[in-house]
N, CA, C and O atoms as CSV, one atom per row, in Angstrom:
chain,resi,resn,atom,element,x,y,z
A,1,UNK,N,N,-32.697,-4.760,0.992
A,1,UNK,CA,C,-31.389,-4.486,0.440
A,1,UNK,C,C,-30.720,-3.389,1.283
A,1,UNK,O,O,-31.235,-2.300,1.532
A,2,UNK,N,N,-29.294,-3.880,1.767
A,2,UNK,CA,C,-28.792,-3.031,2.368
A,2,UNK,C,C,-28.022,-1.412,1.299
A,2,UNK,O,O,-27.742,-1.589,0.114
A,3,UNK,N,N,-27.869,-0.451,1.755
A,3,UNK,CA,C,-27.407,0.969,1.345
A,3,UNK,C,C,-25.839,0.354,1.243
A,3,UNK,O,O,-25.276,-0.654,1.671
A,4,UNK,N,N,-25.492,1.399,0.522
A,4,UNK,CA,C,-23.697,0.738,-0.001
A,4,UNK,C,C,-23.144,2.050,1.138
A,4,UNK,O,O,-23.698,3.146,1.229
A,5,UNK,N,N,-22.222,1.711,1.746
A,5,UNK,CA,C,-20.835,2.673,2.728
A,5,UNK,C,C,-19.858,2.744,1.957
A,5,UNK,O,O,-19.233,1.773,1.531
A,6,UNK,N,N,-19.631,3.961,1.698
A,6,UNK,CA,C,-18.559,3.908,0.929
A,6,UNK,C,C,-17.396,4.754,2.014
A,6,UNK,O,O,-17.973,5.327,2.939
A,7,UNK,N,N,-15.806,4.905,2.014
A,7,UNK,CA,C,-14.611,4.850,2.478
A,7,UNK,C,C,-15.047,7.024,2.618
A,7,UNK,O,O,-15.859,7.640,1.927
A,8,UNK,N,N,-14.459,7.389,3.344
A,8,UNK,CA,C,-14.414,8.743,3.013
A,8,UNK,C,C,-13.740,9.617,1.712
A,8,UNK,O,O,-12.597,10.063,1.816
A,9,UNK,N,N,-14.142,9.719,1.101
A,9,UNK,CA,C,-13.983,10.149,-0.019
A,9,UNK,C,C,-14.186,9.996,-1.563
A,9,UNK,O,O,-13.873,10.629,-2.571
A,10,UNK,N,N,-15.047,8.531,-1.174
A,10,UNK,CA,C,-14.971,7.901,-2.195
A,10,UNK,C,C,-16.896,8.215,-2.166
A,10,UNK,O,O,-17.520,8.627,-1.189
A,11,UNK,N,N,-17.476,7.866,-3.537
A,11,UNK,CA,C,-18.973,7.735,-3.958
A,11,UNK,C,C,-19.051,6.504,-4.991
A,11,UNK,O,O,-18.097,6.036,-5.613
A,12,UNK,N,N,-20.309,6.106,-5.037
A,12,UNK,CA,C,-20.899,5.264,-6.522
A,12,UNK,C,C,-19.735,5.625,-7.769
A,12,UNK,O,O,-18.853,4.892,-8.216
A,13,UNK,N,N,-20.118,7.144,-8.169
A,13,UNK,CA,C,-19.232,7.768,-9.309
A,13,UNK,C,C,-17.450,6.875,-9.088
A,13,UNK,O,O,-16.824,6.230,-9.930
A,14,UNK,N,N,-17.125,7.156,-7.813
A,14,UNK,CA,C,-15.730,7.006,-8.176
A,14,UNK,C,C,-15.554,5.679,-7.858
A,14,UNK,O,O,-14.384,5.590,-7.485
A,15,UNK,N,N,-16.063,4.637,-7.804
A,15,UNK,CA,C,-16.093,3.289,-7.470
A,15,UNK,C,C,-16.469,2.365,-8.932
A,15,UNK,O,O,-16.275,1.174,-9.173
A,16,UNK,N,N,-17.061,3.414,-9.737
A,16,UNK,CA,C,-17.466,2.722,-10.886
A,16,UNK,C,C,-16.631,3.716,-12.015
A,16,UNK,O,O,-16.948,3.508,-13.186
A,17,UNK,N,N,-15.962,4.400,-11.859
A,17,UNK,CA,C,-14.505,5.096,-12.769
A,17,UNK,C,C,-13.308,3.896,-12.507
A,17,UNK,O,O,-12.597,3.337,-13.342
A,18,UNK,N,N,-13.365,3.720,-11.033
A,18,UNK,CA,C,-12.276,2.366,-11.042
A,18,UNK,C,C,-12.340,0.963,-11.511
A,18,UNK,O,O,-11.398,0.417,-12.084
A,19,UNK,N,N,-13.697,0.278,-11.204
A,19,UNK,CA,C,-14.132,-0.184,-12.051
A,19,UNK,C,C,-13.892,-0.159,-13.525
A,19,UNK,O,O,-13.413,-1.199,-13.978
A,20,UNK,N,N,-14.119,0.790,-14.353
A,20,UNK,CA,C,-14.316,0.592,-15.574
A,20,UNK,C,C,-12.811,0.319,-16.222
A,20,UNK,O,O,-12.595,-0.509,-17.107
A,21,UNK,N,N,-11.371,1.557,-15.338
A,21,UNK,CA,C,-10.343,1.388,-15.383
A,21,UNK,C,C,-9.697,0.262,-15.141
A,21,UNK,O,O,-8.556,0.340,-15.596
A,22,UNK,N,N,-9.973,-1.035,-14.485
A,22,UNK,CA,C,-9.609,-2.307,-14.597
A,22,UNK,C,C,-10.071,-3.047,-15.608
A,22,UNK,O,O,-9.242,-3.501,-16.397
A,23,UNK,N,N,-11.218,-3.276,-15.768
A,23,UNK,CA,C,-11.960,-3.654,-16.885
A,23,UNK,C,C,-11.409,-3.355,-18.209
A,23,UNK,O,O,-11.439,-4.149,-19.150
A,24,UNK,N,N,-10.920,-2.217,-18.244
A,24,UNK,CA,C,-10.717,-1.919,-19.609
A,24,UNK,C,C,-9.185,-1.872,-20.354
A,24,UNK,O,O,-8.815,-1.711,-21.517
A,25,UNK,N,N,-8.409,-2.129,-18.887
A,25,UNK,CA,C,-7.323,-2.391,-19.305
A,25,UNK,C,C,-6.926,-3.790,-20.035
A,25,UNK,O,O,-7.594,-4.815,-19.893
A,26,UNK,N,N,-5.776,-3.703,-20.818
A,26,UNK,CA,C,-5.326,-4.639,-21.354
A,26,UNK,C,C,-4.587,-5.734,-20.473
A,26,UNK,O,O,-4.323,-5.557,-19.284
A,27,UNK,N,N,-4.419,-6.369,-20.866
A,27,UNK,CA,C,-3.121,-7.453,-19.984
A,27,UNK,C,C,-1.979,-6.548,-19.379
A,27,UNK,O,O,-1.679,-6.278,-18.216
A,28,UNK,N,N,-1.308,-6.081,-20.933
A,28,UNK,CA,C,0.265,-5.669,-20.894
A,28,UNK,C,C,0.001,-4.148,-20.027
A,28,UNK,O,O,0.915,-3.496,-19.522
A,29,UNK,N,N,-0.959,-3.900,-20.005
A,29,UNK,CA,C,-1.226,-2.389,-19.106
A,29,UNK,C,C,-1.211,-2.503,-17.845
A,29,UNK,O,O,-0.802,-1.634,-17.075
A,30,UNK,N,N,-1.784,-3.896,-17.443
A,30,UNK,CA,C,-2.250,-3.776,-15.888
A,30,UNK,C,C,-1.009,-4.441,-15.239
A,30,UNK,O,O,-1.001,-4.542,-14.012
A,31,UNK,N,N,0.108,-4.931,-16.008
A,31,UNK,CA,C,1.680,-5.393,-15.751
A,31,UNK,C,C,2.295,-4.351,-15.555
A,31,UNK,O,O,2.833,-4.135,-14.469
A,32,UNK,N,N,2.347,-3.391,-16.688
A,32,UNK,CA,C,3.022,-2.143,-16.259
A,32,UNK,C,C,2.668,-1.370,-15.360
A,32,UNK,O,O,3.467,-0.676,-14.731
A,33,UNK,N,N,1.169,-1.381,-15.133
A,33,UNK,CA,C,1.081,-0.201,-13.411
A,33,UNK,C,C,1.506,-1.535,-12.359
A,33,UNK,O,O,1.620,-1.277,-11.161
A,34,UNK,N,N,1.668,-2.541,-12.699
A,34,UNK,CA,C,1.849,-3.578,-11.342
A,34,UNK,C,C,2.822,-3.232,-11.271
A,34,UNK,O,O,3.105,-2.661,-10.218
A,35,UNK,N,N,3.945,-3.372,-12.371
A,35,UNK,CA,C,5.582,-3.152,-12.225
A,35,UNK,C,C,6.128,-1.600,-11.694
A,35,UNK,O,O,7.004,-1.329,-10.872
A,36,UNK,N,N,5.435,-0.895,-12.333
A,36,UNK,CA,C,5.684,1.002,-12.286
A,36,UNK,C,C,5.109,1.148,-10.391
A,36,UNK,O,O,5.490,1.898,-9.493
A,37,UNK,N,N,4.484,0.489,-10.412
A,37,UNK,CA,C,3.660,0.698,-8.715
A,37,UNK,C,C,5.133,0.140,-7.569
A,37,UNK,O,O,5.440,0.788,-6.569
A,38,UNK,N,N,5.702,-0.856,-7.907
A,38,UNK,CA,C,6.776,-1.577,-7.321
A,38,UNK,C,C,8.437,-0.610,-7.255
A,38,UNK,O,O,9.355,-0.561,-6.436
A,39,UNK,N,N,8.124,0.137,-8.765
A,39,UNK,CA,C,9.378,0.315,-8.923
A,39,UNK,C,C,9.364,2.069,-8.533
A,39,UNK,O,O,10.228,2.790,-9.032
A,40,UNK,N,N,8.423,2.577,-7.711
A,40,UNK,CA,C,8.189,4.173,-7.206
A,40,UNK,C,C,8.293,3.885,-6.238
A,40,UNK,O,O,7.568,4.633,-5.582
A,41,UNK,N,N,8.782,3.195,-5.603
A,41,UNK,CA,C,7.690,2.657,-4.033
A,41,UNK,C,C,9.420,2.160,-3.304
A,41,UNK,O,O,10.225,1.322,-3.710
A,42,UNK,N,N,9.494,3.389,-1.736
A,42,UNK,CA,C,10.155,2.838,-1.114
A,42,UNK,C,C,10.561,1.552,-0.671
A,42,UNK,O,O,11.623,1.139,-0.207
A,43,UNK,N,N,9.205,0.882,-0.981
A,43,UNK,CA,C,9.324,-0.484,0.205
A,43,UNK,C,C,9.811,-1.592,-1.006
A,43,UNK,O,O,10.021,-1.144,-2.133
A,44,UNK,N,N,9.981,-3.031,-0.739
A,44,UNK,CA,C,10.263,-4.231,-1.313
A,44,UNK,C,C,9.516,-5.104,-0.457
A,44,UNK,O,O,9.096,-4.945,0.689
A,45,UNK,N,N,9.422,-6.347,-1.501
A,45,UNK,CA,C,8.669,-7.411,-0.880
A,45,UNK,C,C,10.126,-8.554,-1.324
A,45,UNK,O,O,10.917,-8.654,-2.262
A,46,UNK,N,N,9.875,-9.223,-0.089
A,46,UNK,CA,C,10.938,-10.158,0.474
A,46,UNK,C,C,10.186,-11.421,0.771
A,46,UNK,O,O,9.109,-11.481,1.365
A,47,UNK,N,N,10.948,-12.520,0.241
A,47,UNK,CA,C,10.946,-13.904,1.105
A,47,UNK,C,C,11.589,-14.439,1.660
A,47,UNK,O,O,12.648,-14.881,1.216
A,48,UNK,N,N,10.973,-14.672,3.429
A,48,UNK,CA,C,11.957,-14.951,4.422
A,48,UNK,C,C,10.923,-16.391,4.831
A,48,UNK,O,O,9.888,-16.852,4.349
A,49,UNK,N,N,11.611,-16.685,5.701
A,49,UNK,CA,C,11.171,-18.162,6.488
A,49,UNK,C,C,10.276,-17.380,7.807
A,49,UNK,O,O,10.466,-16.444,8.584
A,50,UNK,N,N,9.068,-18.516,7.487
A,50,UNK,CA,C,8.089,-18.186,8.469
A,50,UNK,C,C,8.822,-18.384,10.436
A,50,UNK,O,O,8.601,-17.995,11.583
A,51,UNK,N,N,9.393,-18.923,9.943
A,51,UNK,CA,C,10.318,-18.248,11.519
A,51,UNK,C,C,10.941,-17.193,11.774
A,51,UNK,O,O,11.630,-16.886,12.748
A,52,UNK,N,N,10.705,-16.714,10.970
A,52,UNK,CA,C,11.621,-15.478,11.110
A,52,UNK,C,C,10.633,-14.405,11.305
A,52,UNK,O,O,11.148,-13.297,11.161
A,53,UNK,N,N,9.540,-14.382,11.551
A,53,UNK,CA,C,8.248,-13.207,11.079
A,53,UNK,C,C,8.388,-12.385,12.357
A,53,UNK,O,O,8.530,-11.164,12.302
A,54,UNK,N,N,8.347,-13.067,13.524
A,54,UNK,CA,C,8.454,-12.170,14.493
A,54,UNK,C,C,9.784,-11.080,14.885
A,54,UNK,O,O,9.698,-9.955,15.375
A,55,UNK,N,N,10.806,-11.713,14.552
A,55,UNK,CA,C,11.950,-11.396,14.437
A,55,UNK,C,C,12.295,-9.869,13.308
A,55,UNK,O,O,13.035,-8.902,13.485
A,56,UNK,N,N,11.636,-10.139,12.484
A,56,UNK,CA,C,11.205,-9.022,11.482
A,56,UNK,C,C,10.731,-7.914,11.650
A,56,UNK,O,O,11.255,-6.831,11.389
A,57,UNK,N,N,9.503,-8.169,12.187
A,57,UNK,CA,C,7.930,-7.253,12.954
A,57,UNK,C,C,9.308,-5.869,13.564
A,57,UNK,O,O,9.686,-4.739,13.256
A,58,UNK,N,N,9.711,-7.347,14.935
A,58,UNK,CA,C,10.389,-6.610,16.059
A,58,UNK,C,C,11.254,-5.169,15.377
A,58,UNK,O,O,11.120,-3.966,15.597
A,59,UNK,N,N,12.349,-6.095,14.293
A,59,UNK,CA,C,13.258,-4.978,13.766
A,59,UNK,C,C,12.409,-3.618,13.371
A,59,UNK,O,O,12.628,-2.489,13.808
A,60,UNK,N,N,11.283,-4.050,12.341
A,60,UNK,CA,C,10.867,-2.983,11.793
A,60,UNK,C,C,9.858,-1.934,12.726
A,60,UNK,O,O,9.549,-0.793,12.381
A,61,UNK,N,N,9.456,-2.579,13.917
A,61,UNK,CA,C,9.213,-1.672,14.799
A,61,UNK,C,C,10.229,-0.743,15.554
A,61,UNK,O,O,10.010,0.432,15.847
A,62,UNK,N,N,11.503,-1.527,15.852
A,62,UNK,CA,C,12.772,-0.578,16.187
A,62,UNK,C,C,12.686,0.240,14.951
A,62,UNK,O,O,12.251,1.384,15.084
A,63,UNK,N,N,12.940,-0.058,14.085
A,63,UNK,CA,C,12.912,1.027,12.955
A,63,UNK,C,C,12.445,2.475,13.264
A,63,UNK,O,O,13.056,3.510,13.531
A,64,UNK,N,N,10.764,2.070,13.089
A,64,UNK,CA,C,9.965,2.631,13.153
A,64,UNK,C,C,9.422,3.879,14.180
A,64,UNK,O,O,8.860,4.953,13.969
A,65,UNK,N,N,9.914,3.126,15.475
A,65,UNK,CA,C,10.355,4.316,16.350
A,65,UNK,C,C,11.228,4.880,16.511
A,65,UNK,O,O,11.181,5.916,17.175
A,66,UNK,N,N,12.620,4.319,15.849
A,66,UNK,CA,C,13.477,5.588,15.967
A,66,UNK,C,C,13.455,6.540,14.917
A,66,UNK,O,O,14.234,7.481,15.068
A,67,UNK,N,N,12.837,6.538,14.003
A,67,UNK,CA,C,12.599,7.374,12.873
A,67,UNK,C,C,11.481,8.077,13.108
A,67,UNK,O,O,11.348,8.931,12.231
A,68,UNK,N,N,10.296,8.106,14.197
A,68,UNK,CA,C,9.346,8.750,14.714
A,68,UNK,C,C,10.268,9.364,14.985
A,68,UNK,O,O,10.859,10.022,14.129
A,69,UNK,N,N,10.734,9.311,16.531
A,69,UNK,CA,C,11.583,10.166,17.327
A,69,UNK,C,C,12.383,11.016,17.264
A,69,UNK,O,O,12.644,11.893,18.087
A,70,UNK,N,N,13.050,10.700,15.769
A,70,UNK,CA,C,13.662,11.762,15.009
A,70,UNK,C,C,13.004,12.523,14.098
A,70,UNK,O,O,13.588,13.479,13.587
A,71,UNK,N,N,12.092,12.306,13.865
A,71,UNK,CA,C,11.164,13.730,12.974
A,71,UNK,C,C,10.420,14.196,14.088
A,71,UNK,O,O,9.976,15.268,13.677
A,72,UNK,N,N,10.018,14.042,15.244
A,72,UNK,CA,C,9.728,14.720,16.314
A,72,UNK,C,C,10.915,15.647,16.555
A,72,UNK,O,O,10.962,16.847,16.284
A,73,UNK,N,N,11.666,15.051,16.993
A,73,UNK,CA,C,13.115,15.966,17.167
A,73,UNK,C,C,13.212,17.545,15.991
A,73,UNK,O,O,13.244,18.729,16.326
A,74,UNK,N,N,13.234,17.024,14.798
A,74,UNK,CA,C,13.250,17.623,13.868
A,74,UNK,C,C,12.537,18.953,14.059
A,74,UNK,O,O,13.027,20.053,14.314
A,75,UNK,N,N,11.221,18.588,13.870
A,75,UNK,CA,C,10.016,19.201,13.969
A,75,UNK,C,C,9.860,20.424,15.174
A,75,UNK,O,O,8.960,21.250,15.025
A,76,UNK,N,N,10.810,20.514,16.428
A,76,UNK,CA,C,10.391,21.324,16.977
A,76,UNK,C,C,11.050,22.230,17.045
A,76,UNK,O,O,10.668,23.227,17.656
């Protein structure tokens, strides 16, 4: 039997607290952290046409570096 790896920070203890916290939720509970998780959260989930994926990537990598570049800027 192989030894369990657990993530940095994590142990047995806190793998089986999460555990028990799914388990023990109700239906209407585990809707509301699904919904409450969606509705804190900068991002959105979108449906686009699988042609379009690369086209996407691209933008959100322009994004992505010019908003680096400007908290670099920021920062010094």
């Amino acid at each position: 039997m192989s030894k369990n790896v657990f993530p940095t920070g994590w142990d047995e203890n806190r793998v089986k607290k999460v555990i028990a916290h799914y388990e023990e939720q109700t239906e209407d509970e585990a809707v509301a952290e699904d919904e409450a998780a969606y509705d804190e959260s900068d991002y959105v989930t979108v449906q686009i046409p699988r042609a379009l994926i690369s086209a996407v990537r691209d933008l959100i990598s322009k994004y992505q570096a010019s908003h680096e570049k400007k908290l670099a800027a920021a920062l010094k």
